[in-house]
C-alpha positions, 0 to 999 in steps of 0.5 A: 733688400738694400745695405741700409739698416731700416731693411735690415733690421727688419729682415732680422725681426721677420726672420726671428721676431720672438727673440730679445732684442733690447733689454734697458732696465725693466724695459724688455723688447722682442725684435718684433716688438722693438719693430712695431714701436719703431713704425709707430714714431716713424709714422708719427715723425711722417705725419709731422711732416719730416720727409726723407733726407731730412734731420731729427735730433736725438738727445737722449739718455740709453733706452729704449726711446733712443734705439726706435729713434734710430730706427724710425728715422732710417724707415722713413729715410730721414737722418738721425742726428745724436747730441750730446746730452751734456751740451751747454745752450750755445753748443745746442744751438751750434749743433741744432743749426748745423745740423739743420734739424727739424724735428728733435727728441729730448728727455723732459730732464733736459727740457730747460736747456731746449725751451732756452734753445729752440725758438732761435732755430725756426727751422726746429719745428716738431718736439718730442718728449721723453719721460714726461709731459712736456711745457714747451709750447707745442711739444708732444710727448712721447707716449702721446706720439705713438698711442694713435700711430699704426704698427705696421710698416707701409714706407717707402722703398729705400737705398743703400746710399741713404744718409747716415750722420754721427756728430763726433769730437769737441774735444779742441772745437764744435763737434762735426757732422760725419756722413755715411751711406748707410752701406759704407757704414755697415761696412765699415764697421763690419764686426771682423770675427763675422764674415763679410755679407755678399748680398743684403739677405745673408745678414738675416739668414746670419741673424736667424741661425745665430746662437744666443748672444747677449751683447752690451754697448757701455758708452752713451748711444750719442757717441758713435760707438754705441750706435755702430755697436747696436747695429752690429749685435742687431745684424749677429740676431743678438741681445743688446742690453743697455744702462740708461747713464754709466754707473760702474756697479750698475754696469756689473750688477746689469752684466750679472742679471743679464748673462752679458757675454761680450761688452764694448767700452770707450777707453780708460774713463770707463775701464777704471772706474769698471776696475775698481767696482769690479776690485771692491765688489762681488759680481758673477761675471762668469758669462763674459767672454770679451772685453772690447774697447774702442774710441779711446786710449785704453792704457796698459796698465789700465788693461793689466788690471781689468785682465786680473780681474777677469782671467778668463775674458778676452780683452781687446782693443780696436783701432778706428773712428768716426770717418774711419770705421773699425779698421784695426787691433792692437798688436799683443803686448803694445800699450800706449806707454810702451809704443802702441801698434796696430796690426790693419784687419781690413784692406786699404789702410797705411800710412801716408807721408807728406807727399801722400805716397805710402810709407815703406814698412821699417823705413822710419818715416812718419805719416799719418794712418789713412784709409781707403775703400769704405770711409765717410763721405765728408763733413756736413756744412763743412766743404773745406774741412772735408776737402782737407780730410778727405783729399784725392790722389792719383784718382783714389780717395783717401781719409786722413785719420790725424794719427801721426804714425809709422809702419813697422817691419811686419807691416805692423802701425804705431801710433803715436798720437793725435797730430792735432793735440802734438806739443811742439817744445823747443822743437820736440814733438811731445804726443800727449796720449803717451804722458797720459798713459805714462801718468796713469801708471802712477798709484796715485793717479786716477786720470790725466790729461796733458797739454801743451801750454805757452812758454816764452823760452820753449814755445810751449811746455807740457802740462798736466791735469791730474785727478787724485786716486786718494785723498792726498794726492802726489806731490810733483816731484813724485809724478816727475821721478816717474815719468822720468823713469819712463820718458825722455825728458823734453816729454816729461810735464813742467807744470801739474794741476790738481782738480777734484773730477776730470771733466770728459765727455760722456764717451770718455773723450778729454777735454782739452781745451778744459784741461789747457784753461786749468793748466794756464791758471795752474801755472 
């Protein structure tokens, strides 16, 4: 058995075979079960030809279908490739061609954006529909691709230095393909309250003498933190429990009928939609016992109000990304309006200054949040970013995060921000993660997103987008009188705009070159 996660999952369903492994709607798998599927596609994909170290894109919504793709993929030691479902046709095409996929599983709903897309990607060979019978020449649907495909396993043996690719951001340009062993990543992200495998079997012995869990990822399975999450529940012998898109009473209703004990969010875009069906509805929420958030800016006043809400749940937030891995926890009583600090939970991650020499803790210095040890190999068809990224000094290698930060006296990490979303304003240096939370705090702000604009005096001046928690939103100089209650002047925006939704990826990651556009025509 090897660090991979085809191995180790079936580890898991030899070792407890009859428990829940997936619940999504009606749908209702045993890890034995869940297996079975996922030998059926896996053999299916092989006699289409995929082979090992090749790519399969995945655009799905939650269910079933996406976690055996998963799965079929890595038994066959091919790579999964997620796509963001949302994705208009040029940025298909980008993520299609860079990814040099050449099989693809889609929802027949997005089924017009594939037929307009594929056939300029010749190397995009083999379709698979999900939901219904397909129209694209040559395409089987998914009902079809397993009904003659055997259950059983007969693949060959696998490695721990398999690939494992997340495509992460386009929030400022296209997404980037992150690569993983799959043992790096399993490491990476290793659940903190669980301890640390010394070899490949005591996961499964681990599964096997685990507890009953029901365990929930909220956020879309084509954000990374889905993915990580499921495998992480997989590896505790848990329960995972998914909703096909997020609704926020849905999310409710499924952690009532479910019994969901822990559940993982990507920061505020989903925490205050969840906080408002939780205020105006009658839901039993008596099974939870962890709140987790990860990804994404989780706000404090966002944070106070969910814990209201739930008094007896452990609300959480945890520090890392994509290249990263779960690297941290949220010092108590630190919110991204106050000054938000992190204290590390695993070895090798500090702050590292112009130089690349660690920051002394309490010296003052700024930095960025690094990481050595278990990081992700580079970018895919990106060898210059990745160098950039991942730079070598004094023989060890580092991942640069981009998170512009010091150390504290008790080795604690604060963050400020983005380096890359910075405002420069008359030489001031203006985070917008910091505004944003600031602005949240207001009653008649649902969301906020701020950034940088041009000025001919000032460089740039800070601006930003706001959707109304109302009818009638606040006026400007309300939103002003209270951001200067909280920031510095330089800090607070010069320009609002008001729009009727917040365009965010389904992850809940903001769009900034959207919120730029808006601002520009505000202005």
């Amino acid at each position: 058995m090897e660090y991979n996660h085809a191995d180790l999952f079936e580890g898991v369903a030899d070792a407890i075979g009859d428990r829940v492994a997936l619940i999504c709607g009606d749908q209702r798998l045993t890890y034995a079960e869940l297996d079975e599927h996922a030998n059926r596609l896996a053999h299916h994909l092989a006699d289409a030809g995929v082979r090992p170290g090749q790519h399969v894109a995945v655009q799905l919504y939650n269910g079933v279908e996406y976690a055996a793709a998963l799965l079929a993929t890595l038994k066959i030691r091919a790579v999964p490739i997620n796509v963001n479902y949302r994705y208009v046709e040029n940025e298909l095409f980008y993520v299609y061609r860079d990814s040099d996929s050449v099989a693809l599983l889609y929802d027949v709903e997005f089924e017009d954006k594939v037929a307009a897309t594929v056939p300029e990607v010749p190397e995009l060979r083999h379709l698979i529909a999900v939901g219904g019978t397909p129209s694209i020449p040559g395409a089987v649907a998914y009902d079809e691709a397993l009904r003659d495909a055997p259950g059983t396993r007969g693949f060959p043996a696998r490695s721990g230095d398999d690939m494992y690719i997340i495509y992460t951001g386009g929030t400022t340009g296209m997404p980037k393909g992150v690569m993983w062993s799959t043992e790096q990543i399993i490491f990476a992200f290793w659940n903190p309250t669980v301890q640390r495998p010394s070899k490949p079997e005591d996961i499964v012995e681990n599964a096997r003498n685990s507890g009953p869990l029901i365990m929930m990822p909220v956020a879309p399975l084509m954000h990374g933190a889905a993915q990580v999450a499921t495998f992480i529940a997989w590896f505790m012998g848990a329960t995972l429990v998914y909703t096909r898109k997020f609704d926020a009473a849905d999310v409710w209703a499924t952690i009532e009928r479910e019994k969901v004990n822990s559940l993982t969010i990507t920061g505020d875009a989903m925490a205050i939609p969840m906080a408002e069906e939780l205020a105006r509805g009658e839901y039993d929420t008596s099974s939870l016992f962890a709140y987790v958030s990860t990804g994404a800016i989780f706000t404090g006043t966002v944070r106070d109000r969910i814990q209201k809400l739930l008094p007896n749940v452990m609300i959480l937030d945890r520090f890392g990304s994509t290249e990263s891995g779960s690297t941290a926890e949220a010092v108590a009583g630190s919110t991204p309006e106050k000054g938000l600090r992190f204290a590390p939970d695993v070895e090798n991650v500090t702050v590292l200054d112009d130089a690349f020499q660690q920051v002394k803790p309490g010296s003052g210095v700024i930095g960025q949040v690094a990481r050595t040890g278990y990081i992700a190999q580079g970018y895919y068809n990106d060898p210059e970013k990745t160098a950039k990224t991942f730079p070598v000094v004094d023989g060890k290698r580092w991942l640069l995060t981009g998170d512009i930060a010091t150390v504290e006296e008790d080795g604690s990490i604060a963050v400020y921000g983005r380096g890359s979303q910075a405002i420069n304003t008359g030489g001031e240096k203006v985070f917008p993660e910091e505004v944003e939370a600031v602005l949240k705090g207001h009653p008649g702000v649902y969301d906020a997103v701020v950034t940088g604009i041009p000025d001919e005096r000032w460089g740039n001046r800070v601006a930003a987008v706001i959707q109304p928690s109302g009818d009638a939103p606040p006026s400007d100089e309300e939103l002003d009188a209270h951001c200067r209650r909280e920031l510095s002047g330089y800090k607070v925006p010069r320009v609002y705009a008001f729009v009727d939704e917040m365009k965010r990826s389904p992850a809940g990651k903001a769009d900034y070159r959207w919120a730029k556009q808006v601002a520009e025509e505000a202005q």
